[in-house]
N, CA, C and O atoms as a Tinker XYZ file with bonds, in Angstrom:
   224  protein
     1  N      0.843000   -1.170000    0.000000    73     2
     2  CA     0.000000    0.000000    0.000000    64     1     3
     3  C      0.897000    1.245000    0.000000    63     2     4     5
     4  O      1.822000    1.290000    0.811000    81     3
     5  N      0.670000    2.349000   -0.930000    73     3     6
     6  CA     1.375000    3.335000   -0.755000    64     5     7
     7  C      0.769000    4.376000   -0.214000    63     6     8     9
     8  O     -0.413000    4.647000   -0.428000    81     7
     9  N      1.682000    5.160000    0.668000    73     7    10
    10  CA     1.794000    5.872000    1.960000    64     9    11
    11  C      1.844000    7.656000    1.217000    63    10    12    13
    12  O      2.933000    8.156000    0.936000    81    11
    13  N      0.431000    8.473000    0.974000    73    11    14
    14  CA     0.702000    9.620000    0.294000    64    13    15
    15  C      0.624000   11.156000    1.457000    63    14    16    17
    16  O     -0.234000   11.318000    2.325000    81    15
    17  N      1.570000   11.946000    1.191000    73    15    18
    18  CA     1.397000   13.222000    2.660000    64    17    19
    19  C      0.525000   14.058000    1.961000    63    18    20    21
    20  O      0.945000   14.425000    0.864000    81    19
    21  N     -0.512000   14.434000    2.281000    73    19    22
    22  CA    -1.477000   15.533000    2.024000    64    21    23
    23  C     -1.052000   16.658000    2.927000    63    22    24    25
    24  O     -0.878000   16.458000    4.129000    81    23
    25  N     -0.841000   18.130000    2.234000    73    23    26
    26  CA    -0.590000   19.290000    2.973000    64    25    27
    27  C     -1.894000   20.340000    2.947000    63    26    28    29
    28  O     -2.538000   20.755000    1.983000    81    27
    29  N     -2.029000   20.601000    4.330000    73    27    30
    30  CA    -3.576000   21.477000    3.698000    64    29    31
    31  C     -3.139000   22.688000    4.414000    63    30    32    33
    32  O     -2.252000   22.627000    5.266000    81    31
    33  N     -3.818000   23.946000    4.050000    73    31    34
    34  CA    -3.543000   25.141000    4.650000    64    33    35
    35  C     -5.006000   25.559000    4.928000    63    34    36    37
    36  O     -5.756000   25.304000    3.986000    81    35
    37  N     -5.518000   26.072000    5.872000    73    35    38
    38  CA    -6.760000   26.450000    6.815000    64    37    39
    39  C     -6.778000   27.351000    7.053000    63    38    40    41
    40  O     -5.840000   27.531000    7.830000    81    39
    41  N     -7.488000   28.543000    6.837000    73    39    42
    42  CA    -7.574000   30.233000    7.555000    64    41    43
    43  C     -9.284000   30.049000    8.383000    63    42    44    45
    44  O    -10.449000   29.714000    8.166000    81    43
    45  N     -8.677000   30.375000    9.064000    73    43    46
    46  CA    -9.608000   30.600000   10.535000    64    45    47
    47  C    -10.116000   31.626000   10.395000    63    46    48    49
    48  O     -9.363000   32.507000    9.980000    81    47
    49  N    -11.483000   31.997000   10.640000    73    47    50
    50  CA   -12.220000   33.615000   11.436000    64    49    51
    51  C    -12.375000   33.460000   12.615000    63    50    52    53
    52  O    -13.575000   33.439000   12.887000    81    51
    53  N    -11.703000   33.331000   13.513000    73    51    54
    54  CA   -12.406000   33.201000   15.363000    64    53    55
    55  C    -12.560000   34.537000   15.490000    63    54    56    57
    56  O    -11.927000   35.494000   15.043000    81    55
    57  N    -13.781000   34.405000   16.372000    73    55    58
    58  CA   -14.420000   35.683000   16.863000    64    57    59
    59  C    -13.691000   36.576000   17.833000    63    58    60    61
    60  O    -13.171000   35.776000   18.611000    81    59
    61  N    -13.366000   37.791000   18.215000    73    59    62
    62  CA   -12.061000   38.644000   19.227000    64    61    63
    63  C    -13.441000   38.797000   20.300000    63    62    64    65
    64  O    -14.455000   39.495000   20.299000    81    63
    65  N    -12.987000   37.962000   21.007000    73    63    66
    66  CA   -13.959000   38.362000   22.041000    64    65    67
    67  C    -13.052000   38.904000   23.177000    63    66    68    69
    68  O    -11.850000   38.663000   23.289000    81    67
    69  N    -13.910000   39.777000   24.118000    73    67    70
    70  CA   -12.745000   39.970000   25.685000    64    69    71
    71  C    -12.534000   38.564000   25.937000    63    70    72    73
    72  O    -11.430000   38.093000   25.664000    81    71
    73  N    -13.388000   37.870000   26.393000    73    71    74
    74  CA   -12.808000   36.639000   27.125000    64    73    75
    75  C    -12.688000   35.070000   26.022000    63    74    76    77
    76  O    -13.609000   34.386000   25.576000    81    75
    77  N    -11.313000   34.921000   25.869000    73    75    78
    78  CA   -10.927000   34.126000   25.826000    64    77    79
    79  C    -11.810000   32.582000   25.481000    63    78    80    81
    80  O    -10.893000   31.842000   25.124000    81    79
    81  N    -12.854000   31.924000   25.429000    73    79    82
    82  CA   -13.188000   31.012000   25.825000    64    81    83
    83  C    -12.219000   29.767000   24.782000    63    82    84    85
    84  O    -11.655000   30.038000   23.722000    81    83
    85  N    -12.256000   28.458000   25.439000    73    83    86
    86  CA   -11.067000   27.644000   25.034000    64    85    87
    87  C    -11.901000   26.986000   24.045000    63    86    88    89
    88  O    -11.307000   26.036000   23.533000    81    87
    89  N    -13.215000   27.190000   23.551000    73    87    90
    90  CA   -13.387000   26.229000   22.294000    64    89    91
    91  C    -12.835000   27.264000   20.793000    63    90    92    93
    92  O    -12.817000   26.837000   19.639000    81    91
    93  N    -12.419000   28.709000   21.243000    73    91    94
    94  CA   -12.258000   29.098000   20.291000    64    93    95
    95  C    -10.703000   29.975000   19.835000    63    94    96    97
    96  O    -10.308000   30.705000   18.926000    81    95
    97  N    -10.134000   29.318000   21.199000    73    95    98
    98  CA    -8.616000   29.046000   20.770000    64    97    99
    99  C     -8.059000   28.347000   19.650000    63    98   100   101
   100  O     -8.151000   27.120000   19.656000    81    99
   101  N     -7.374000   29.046000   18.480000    73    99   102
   102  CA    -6.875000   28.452000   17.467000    64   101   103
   103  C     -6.049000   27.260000   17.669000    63   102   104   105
   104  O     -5.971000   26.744000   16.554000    81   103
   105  N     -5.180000   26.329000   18.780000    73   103   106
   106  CA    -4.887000   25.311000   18.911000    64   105   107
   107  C     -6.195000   24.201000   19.460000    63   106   108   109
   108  O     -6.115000   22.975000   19.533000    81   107
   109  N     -7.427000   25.106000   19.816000    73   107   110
   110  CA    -8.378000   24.038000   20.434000    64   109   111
   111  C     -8.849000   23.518000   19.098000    63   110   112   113
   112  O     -9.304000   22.383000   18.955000    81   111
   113  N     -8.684000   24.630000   17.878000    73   111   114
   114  CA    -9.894000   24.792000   16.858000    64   113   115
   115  C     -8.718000   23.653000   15.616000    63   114   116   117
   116  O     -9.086000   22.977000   14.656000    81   115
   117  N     -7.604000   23.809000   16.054000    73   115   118
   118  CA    -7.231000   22.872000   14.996000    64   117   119
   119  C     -6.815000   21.640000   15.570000    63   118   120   121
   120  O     -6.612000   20.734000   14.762000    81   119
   121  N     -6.608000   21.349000   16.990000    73   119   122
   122  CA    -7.153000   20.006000   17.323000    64   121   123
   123  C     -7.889000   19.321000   17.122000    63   122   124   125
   124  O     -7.637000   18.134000   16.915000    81   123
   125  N     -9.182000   19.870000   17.108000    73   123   126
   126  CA   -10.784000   19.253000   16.784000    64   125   127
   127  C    -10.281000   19.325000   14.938000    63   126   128   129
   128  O    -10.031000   18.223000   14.451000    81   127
   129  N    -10.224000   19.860000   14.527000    73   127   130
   130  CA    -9.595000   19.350000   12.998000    64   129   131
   131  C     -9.096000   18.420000   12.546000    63   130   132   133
   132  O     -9.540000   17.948000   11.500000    81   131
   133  N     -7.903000   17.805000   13.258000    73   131   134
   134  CA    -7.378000   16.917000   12.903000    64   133   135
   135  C     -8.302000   15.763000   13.289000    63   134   136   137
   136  O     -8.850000   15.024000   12.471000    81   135
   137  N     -8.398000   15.696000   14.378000    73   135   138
   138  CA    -9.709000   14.702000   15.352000    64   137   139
   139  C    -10.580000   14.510000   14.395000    63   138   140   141
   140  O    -10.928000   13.334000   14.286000    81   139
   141  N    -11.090000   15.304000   13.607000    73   139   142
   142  CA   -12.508000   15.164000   12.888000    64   141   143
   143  C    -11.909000   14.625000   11.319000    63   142   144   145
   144  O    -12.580000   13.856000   10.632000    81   143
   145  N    -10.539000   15.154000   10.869000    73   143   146
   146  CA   -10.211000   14.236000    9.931000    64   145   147
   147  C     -9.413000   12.518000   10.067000    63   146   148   149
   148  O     -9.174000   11.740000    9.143000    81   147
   149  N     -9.235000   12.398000   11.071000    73   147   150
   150  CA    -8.190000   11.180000   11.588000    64   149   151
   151  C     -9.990000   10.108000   11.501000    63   150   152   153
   152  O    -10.118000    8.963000   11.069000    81   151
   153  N    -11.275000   11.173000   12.168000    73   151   154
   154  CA   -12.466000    9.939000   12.882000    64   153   155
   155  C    -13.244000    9.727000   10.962000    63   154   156   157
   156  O    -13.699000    8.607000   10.729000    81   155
   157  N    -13.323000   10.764000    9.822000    73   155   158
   158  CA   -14.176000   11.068000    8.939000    64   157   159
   159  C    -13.531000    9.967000    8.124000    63   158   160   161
   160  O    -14.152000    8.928000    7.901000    81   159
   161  N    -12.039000   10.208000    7.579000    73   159   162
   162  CA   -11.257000    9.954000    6.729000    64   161   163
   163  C    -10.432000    8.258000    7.194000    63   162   164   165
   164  O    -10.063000    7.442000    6.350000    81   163
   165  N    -10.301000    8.072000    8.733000    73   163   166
   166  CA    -9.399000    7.198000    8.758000    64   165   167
   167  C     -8.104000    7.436000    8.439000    63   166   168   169
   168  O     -7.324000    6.547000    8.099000    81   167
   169  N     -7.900000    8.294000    8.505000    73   167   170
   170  CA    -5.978000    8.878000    8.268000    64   169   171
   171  C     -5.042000    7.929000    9.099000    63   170   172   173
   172  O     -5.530000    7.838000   10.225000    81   171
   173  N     -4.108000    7.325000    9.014000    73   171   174
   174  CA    -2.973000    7.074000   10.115000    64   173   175
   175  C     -2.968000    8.228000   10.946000    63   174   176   177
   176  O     -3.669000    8.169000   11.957000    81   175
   177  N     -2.419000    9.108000   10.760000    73   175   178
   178  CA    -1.909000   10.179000   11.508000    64   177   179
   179  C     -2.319000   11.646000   10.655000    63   178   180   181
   180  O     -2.414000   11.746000    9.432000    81   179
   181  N     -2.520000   12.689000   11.625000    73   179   182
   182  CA    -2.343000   14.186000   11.371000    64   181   183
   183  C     -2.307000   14.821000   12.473000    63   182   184   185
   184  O     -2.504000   14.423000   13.621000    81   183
   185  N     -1.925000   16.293000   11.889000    73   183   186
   186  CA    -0.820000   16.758000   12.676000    64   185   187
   187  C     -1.046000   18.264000   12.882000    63   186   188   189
   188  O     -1.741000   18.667000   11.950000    81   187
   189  N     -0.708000   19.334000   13.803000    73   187   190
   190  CA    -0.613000   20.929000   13.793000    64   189   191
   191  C      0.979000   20.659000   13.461000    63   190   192   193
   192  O      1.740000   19.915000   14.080000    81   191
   193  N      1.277000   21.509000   12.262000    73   191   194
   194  CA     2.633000   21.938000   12.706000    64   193   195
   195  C      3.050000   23.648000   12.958000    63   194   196   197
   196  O      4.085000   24.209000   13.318000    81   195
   197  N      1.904000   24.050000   12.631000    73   195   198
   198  CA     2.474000   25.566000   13.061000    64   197   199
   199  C      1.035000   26.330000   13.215000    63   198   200   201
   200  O     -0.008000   25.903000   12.718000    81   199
   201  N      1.180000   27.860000   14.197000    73   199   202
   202  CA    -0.492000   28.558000   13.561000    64   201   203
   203  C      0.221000   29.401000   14.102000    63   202   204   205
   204  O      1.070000   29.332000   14.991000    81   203
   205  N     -0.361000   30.559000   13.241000    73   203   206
   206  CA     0.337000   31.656000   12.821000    64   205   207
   207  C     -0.870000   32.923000   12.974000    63   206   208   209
   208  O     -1.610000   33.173000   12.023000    81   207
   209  N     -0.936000   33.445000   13.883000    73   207   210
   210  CA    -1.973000   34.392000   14.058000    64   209   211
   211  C     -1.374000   35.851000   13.192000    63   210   212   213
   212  O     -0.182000   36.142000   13.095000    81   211
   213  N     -2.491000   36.625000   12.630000    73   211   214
   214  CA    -2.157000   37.236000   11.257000    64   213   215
   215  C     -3.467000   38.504000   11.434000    63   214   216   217
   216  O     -4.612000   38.070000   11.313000    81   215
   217  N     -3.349000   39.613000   11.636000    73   215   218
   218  CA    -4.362000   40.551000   11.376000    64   217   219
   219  C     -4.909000   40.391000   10.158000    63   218   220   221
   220  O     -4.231000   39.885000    9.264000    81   219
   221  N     -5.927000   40.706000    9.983000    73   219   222
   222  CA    -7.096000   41.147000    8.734000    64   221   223
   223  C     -6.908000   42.267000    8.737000    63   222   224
   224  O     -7.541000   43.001000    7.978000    81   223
């Protein structure tokens, strides 16, 4: 069976709220990402390797 790396790039809108809440922390939000492609897809593995917060 051959073994292929898919690279994806994701831009986020999270909402600027005063407080913080942790479902909408960009490491909470691309945890549940991978989670939801590893449970949809059956992937071996995926991964965060970087997030990069960026003004609009």
């Amino acid at each position: 069976m051959a073994r292929t790396h898919v690279y994806l790039k994701v831009e986020l809108d999270l909402p600027d709220s005063g407080q913080a809440s942790d479902k909408e922390r960009p490491e909470r939000v691309a945890s549940e990402i991978c989670r939801l492609i590893g449970r949809v897809y059956g992937v071996r593995s995926a991964e965060v390797t970087s997030i990069m917060e960026r003004e609009s």
